[in-house]
KEKETI-544589 format. One record per residue (C-alpha): residue in three letters; x, y negated, z negated; residue number from 1. Coordinates in Angstrom, 2 decimals, always signed. Each point is the difference from the previous one (the first is absolute). Example, Ala and Ser with C-alpha at 12.3 -4.5 7.8 and 13.67 -1.06 7.14 Angstrom:
! residues 2
+--------+---------+---------+---------+-----+
! residu !      xx !      yy !      zz ! num !
+--------+---------+---------+---------+-----+
!    ALA !  +12.30 !   +4.50 !   -7.80 !   1 !
!    SER !   +1.37 !   -3.44 !   +0.66 !   2 !
+--------+---------+---------+---------+-----+
***
This chain:
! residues 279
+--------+---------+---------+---------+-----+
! residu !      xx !      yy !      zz ! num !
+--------+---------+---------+---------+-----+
!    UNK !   -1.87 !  +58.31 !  +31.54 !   1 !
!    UNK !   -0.44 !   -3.45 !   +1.72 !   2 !
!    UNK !   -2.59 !   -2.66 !   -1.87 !   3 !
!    UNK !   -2.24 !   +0.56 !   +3.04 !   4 !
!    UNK !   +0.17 !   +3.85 !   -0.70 !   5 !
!    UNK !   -1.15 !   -0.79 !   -3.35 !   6 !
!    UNK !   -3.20 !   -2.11 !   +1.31 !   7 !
!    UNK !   -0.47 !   +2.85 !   +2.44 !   8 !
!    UNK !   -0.05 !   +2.79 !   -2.27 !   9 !
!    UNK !   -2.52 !   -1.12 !   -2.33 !  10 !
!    UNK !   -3.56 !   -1.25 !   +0.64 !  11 !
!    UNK !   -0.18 !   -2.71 !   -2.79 !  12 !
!    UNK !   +2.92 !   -1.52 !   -2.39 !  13 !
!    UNK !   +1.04 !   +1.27 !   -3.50 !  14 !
!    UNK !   -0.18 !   -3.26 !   -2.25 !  15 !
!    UNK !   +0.93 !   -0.05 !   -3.87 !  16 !
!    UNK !   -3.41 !   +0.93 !   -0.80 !  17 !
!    UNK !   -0.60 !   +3.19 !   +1.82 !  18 !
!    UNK !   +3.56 !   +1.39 !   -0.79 !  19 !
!    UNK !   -0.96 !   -0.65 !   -3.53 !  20 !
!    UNK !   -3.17 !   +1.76 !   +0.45 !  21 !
!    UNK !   +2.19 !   +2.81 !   +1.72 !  22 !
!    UNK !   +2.61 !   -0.25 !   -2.98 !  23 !
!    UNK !   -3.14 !   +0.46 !   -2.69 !  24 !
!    UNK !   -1.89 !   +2.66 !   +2.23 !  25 !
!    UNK !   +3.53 !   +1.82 !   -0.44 !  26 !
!    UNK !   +0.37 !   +0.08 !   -3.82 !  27 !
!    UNK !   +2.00 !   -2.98 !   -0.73 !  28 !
!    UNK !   -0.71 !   -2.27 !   -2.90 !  29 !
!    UNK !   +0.85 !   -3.15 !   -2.26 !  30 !
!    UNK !   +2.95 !   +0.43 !   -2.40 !  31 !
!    UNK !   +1.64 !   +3.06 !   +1.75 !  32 !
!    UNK !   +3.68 !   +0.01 !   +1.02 !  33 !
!    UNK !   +0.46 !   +0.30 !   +3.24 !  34 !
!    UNK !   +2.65 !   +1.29 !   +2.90 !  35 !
!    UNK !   -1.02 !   -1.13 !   +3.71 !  36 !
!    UNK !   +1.35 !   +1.55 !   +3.27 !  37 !
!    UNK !   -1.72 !   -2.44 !   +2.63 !  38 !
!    UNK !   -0.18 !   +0.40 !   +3.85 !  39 !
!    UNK !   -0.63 !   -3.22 !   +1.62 !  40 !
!    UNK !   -0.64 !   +1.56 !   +3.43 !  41 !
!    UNK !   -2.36 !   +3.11 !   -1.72 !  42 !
!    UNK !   -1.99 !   -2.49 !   -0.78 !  43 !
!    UNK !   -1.32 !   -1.78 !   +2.66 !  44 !
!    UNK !   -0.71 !   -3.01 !   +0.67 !  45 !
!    UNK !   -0.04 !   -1.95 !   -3.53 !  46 !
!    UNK !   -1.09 !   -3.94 !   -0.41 !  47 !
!    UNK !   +2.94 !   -1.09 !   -2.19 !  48 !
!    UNK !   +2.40 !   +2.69 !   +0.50 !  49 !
!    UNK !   +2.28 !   +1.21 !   -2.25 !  50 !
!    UNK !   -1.24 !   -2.81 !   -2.63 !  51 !
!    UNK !   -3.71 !   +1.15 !   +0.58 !  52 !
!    UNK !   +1.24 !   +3.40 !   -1.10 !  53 !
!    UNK !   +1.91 !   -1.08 !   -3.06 !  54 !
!    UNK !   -3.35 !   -2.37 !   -0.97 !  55 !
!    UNK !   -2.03 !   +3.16 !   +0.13 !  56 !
!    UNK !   +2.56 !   +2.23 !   -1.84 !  57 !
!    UNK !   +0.11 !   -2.72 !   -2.59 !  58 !
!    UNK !   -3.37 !   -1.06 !   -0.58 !  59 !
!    UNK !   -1.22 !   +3.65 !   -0.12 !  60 !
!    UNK !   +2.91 !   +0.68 !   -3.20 !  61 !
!    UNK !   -1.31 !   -3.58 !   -1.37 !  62 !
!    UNK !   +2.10 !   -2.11 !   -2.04 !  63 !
!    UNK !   +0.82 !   +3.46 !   -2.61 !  64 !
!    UNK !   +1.18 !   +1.98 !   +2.45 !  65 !
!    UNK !   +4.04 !   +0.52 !   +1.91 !  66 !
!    UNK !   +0.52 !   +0.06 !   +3.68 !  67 !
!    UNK !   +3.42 !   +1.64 !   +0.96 !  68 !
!    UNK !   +1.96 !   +0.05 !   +3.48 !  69 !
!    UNK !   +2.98 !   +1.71 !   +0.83 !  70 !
!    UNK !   +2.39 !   -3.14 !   +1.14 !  71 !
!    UNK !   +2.64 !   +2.22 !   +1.22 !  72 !
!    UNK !   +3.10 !   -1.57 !   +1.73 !  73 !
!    UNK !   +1.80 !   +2.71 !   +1.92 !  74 !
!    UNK !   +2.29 !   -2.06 !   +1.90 !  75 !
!    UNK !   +1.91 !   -1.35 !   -2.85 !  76 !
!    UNK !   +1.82 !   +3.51 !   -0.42 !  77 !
!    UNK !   +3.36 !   +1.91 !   +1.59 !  78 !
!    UNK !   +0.08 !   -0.63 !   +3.43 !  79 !
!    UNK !   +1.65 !   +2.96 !   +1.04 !  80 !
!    UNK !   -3.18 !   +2.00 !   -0.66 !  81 !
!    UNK !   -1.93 !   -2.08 !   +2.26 !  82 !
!    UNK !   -1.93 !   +2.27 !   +1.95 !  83 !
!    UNK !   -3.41 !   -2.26 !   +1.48 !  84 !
!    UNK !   +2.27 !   -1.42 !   +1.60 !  85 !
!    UNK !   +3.96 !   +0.87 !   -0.72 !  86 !
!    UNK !   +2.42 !   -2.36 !   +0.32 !  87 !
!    UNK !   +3.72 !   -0.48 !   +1.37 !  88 !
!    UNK !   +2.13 !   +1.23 !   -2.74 !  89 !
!    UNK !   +2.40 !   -2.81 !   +0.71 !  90 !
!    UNK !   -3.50 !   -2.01 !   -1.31 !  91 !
!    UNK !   +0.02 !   +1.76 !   -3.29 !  92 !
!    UNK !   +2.54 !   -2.51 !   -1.98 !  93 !
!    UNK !   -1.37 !   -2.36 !   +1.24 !  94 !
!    UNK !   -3.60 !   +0.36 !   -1.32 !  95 !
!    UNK !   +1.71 !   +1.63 !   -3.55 !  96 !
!    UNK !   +1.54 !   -4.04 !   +0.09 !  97 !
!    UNK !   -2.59 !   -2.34 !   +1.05 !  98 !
!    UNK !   -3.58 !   +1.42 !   -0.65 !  99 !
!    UNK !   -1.69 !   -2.39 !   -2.31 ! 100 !
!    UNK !   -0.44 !   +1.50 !   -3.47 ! 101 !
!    UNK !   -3.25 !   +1.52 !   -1.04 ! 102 !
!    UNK !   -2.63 !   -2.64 !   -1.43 ! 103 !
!    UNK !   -2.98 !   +0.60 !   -1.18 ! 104 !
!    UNK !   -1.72 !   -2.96 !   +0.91 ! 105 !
!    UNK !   +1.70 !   -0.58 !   +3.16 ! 106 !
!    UNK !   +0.94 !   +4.08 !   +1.28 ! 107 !
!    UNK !   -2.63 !   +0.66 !   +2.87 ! 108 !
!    UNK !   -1.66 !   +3.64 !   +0.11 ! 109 !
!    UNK !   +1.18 !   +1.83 !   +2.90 ! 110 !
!    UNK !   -2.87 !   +2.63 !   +2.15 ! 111 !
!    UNK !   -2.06 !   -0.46 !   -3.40 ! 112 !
!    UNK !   -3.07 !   -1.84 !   +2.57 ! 113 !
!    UNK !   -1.81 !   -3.04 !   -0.42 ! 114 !
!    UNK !   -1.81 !   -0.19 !   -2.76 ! 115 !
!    UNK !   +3.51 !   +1.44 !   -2.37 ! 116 !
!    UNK !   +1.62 !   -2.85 !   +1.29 ! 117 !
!    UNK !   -2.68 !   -2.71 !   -0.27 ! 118 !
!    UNK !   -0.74 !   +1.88 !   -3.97 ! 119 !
!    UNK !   +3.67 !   -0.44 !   -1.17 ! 120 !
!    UNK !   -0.05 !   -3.91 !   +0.65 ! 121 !
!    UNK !   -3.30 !   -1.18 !   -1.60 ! 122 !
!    UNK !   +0.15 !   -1.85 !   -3.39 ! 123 !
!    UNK !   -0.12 !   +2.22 !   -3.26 ! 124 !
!    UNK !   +1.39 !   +3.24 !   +2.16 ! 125 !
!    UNK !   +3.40 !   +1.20 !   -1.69 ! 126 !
!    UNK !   +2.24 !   +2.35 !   +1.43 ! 127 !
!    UNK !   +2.10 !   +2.63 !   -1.53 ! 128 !
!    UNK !   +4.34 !   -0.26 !   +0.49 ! 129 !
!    UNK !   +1.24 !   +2.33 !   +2.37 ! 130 !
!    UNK !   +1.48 !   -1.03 !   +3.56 ! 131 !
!    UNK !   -1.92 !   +2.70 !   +1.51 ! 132 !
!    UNK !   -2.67 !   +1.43 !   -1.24 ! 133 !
!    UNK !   -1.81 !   -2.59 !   -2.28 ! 134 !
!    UNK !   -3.49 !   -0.34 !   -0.97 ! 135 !
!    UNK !   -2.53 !   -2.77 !   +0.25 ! 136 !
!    UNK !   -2.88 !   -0.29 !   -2.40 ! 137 !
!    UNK !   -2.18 !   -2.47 !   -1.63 ! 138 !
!    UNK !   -2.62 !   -0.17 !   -2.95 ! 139 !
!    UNK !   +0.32 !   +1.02 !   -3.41 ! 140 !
!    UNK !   +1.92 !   +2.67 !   +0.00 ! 141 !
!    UNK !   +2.67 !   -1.38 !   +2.60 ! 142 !
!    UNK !   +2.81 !   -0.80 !   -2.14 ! 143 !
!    UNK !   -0.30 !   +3.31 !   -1.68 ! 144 !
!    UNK !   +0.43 !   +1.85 !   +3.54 ! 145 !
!    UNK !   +2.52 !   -2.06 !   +1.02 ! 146 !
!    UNK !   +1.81 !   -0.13 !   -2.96 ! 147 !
!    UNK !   +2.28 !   +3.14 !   +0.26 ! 148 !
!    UNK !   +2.19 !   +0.81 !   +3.53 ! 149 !
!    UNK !   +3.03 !   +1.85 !   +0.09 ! 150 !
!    UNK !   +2.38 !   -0.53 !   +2.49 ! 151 !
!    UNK !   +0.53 !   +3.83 !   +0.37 ! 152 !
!    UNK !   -3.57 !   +0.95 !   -0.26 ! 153 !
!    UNK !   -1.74 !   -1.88 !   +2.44 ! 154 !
!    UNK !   -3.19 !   +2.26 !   +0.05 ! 155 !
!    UNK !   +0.49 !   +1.95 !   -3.14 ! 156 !
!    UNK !   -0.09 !   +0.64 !   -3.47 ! 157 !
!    UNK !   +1.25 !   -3.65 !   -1.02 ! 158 !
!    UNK !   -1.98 !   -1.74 !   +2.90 ! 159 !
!    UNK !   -3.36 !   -1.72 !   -0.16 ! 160 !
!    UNK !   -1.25 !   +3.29 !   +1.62 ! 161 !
!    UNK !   +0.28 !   +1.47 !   -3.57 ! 162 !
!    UNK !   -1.39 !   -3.26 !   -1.74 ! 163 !
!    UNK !   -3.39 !   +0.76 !   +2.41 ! 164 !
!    UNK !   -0.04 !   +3.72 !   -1.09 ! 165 !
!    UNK !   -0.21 !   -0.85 !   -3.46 ! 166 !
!    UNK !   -2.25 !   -3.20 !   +0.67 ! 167 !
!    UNK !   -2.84 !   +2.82 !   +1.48 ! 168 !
!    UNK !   +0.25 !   -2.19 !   +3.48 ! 169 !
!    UNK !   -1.99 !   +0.95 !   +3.02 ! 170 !
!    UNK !   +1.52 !   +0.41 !   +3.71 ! 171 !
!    UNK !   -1.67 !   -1.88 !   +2.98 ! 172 !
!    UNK !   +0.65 !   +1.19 !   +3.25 ! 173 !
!    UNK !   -1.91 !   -1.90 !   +2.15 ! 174 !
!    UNK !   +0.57 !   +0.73 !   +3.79 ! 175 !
!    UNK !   +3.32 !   +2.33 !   -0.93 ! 176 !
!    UNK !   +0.49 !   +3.59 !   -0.45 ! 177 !
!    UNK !   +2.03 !   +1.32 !   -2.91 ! 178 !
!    UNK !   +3.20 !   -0.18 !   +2.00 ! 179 !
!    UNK !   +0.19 !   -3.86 !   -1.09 ! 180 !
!    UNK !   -0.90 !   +0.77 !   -4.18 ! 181 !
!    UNK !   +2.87 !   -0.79 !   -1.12 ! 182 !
!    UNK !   -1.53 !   +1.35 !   -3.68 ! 183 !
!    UNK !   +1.00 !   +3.37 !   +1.19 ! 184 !
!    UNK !   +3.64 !   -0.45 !   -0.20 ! 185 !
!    UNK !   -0.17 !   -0.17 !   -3.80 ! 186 !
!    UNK !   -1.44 !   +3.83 !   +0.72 ! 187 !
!    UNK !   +3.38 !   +0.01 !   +1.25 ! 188 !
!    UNK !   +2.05 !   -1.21 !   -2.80 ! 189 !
!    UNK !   -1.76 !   +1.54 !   -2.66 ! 190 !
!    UNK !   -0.39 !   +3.31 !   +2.01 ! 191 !
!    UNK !   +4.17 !   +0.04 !   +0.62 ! 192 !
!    UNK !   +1.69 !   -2.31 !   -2.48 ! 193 !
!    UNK !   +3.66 !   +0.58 !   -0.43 ! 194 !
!    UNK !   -0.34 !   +3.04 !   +3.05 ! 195 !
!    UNK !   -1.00 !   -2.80 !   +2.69 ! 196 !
!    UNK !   +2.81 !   -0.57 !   +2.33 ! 197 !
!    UNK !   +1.52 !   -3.83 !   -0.13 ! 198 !
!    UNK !   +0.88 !   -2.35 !   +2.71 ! 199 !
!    UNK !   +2.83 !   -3.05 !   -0.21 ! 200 !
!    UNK !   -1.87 !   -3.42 !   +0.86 ! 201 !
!    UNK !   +0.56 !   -3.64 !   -0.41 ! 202 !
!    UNK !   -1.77 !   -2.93 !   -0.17 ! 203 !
!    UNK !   +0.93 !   -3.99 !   -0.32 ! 204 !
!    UNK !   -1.25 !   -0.85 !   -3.29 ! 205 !
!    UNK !   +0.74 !   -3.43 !   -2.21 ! 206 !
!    UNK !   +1.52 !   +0.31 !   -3.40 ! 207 !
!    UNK !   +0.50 !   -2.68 !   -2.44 ! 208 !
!    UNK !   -0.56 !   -2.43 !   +3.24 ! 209 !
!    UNK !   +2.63 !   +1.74 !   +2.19 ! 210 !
!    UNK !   -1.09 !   +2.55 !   +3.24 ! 211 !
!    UNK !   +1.26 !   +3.00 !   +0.17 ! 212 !
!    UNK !   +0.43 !   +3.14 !   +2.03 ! 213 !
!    UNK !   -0.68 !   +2.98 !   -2.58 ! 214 !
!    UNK !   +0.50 !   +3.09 !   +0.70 ! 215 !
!    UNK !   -2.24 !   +2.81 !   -2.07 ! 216 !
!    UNK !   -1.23 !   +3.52 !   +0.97 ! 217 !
!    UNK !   -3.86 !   +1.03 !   +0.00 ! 218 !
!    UNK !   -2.35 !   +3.39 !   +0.15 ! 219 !
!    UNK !   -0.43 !   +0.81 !   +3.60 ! 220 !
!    UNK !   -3.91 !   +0.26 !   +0.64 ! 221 !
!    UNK !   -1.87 !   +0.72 !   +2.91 ! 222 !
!    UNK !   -3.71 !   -0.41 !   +0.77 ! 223 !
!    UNK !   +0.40 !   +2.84 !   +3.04 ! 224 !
!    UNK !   -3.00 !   +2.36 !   -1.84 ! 225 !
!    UNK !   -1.86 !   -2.67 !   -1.73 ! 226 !
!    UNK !   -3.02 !   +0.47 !   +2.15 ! 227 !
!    UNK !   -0.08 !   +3.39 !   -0.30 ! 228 !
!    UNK !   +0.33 !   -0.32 !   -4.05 ! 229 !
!    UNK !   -2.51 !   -2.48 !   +0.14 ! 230 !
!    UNK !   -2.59 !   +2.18 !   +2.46 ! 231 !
!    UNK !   +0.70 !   +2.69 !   -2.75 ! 232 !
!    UNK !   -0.88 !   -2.70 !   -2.84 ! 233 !
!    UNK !   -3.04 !   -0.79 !   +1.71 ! 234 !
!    UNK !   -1.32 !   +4.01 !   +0.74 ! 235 !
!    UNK !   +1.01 !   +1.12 !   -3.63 ! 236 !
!    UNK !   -1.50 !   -2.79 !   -1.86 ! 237 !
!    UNK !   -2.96 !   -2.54 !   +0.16 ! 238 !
!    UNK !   +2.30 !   -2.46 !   -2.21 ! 239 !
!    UNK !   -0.46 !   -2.50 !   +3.01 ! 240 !
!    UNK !   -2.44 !   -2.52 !   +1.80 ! 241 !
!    UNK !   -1.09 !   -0.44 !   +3.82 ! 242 !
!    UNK !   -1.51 !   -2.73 !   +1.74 ! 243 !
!    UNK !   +0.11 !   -2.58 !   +2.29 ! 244 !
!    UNK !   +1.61 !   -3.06 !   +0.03 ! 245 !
!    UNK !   -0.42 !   -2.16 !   +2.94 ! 246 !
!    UNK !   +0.84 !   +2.12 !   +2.96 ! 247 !
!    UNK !   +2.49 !   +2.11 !   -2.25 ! 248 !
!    UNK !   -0.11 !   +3.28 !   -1.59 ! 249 !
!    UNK !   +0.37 !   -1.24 !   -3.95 ! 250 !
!    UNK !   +1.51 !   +2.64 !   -2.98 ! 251 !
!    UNK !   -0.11 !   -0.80 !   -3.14 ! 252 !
!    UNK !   +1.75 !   +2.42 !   -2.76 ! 253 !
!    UNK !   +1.85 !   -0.26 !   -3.77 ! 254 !
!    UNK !   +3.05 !   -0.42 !   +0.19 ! 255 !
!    UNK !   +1.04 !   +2.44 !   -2.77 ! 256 !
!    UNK !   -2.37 !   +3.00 !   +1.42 ! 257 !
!    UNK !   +1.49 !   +0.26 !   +3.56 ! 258 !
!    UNK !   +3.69 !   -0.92 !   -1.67 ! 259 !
!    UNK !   -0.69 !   +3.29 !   -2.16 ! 260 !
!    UNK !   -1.13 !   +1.89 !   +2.86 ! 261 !
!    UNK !   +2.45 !   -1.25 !   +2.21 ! 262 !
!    UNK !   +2.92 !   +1.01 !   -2.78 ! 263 !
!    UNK !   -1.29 !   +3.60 !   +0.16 ! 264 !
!    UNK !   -0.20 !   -0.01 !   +3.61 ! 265 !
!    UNK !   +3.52 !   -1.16 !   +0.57 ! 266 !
!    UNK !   +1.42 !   +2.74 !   -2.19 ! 267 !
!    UNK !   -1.54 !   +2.73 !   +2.02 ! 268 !
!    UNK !   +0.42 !   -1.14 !   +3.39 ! 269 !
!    UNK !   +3.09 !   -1.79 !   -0.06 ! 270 !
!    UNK !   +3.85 !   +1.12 !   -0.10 ! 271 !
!    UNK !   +1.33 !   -0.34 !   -3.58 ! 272 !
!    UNK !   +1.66 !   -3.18 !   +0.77 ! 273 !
!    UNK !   -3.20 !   -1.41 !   +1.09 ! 274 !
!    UNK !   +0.33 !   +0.15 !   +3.25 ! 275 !
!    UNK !   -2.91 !   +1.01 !   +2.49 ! 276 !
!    UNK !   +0.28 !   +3.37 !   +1.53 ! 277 !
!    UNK !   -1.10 !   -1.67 !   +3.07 ! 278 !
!    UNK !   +2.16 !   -2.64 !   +0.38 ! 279 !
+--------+---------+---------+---------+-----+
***
């Protein structure tokens, strides 16, 4: 959606202070920990943009509270999976020689939207090591979240995923549907483990000062059914929040309820490897 879509589709402008009004009116508070899924373009038309929305996610947790943002870097991964889009395979040794090495300062988020991207950069926001799938956060709690990543287990059981499950977090999504909660992928891991097929990857990653291509395998997950596990969540339980944010549909849910629901759900509509029936 162009800006002037944006301007069209709504009759006045969001500002901080009536998406904070539409964050409270939804159930959030000061000192929670917090996952957000933005949409820019759900939104409307906001005065500030993407910082407007990070000033009213902010101010509504107060100075006690966490924010976290998936900071996800996709591109910096093997090339000869590339599917949106592929690339020559005469390409691939190329990119396994020259992409830059994962930083976490530096790394830019790749299809993670506006106000990831903008998040991940601002002073007193850390970010969590892995070349791919990292995690932005800042407040209290940050370091904690960020603190454990393994290389292996991007969204799993030694990820800040599981550091948020036992942290009580909430989940935002604000202008996204559950096919973007990237929570639910920990349903995944814990709902599989050792059963969950594995892919080979790689990634350019700097070690004692050096870059290098390393090569490492990973669970293969897939959010194909994660909006019909999440319609399910939302019919079976009343463990979530609705509202309006701006010109967006708003959810707001724990983190460990629908993760526990999601678990079960997996199990019994899944293939035992963990894939979806649909897929």
């Amino acid at each position: 959606m162009s800006e002037a879509s944006s301007v069209a589709a709504v009759q006045r402008p969001s500002t901080v202070e009536t998406l904070s009004a539409g964050l409270a009116a939804l159930g959030l508070r000061e000192g929670q920990v917090l996952v957000a899924h933005t949409s820019m373009r759900a939104l409307g038309w906001v005065c500030g943009g993407a910082d407007a929305v990070i000033q009213a996610l902010t101010g509504r947790l107060g100075a006690r509270g966490t924010l976290v943002m998936p900071a996800h870097s996709t591109g910096l991964s093997e090339p000869s999976g590339w599917q949106r889009p592929p690339i020559p395979p005469d390409w691939w040794s190329i990119v396994r020689e020259t992409m830059p090495a994962f930083d976490r300062q530096r790394t830019p988020t790749r299809c993670m939207g506006a106000t990831a991207e903008l998040f991940r950069t601002l002073p007193g926001t850390v970010r969590s090591d892995h070349p791919t799938a990292s995690v932005a956060a800042s407040g209290p709690r940050a370091a904690e979240i960020v603190r454990v990543h393994s290389l292996d287990d991007p969204m799993g059981l030694t990820s800040p995923w599981a550091t948020l499950y036992e942290l009580g977090a909430l989940i935002l999504l604000l202008g996204v549907g559950h096919e973007r909660n990237t929570a639910l992928h920990l349903a995944e891991r814990k709902a599989f483990r050792e059963r969950q097929r594995r892919i080979e990857t790689g990634a350019p990653i700097s070690r004692a000062g050096q870059r290098r291509w390393v090569a490492y395998d990973e669970p293969d997950v897939s959010n194909d059914d994660f909006e019909r596990l999440g319609a399910d969540f939302e019919i079976r339980t009343s463990s979530f929040n609705l509202a309006r944010v701006g010109a967006a549909q708003a959810r707001l849910m724990p983190l460990r309820a629908l993760v526990d629901f999601a678990e079960r759900w997996l199990l019994a509509h899944r293939t035992p490897d963990g894939y979806p029936t649909e897929r």
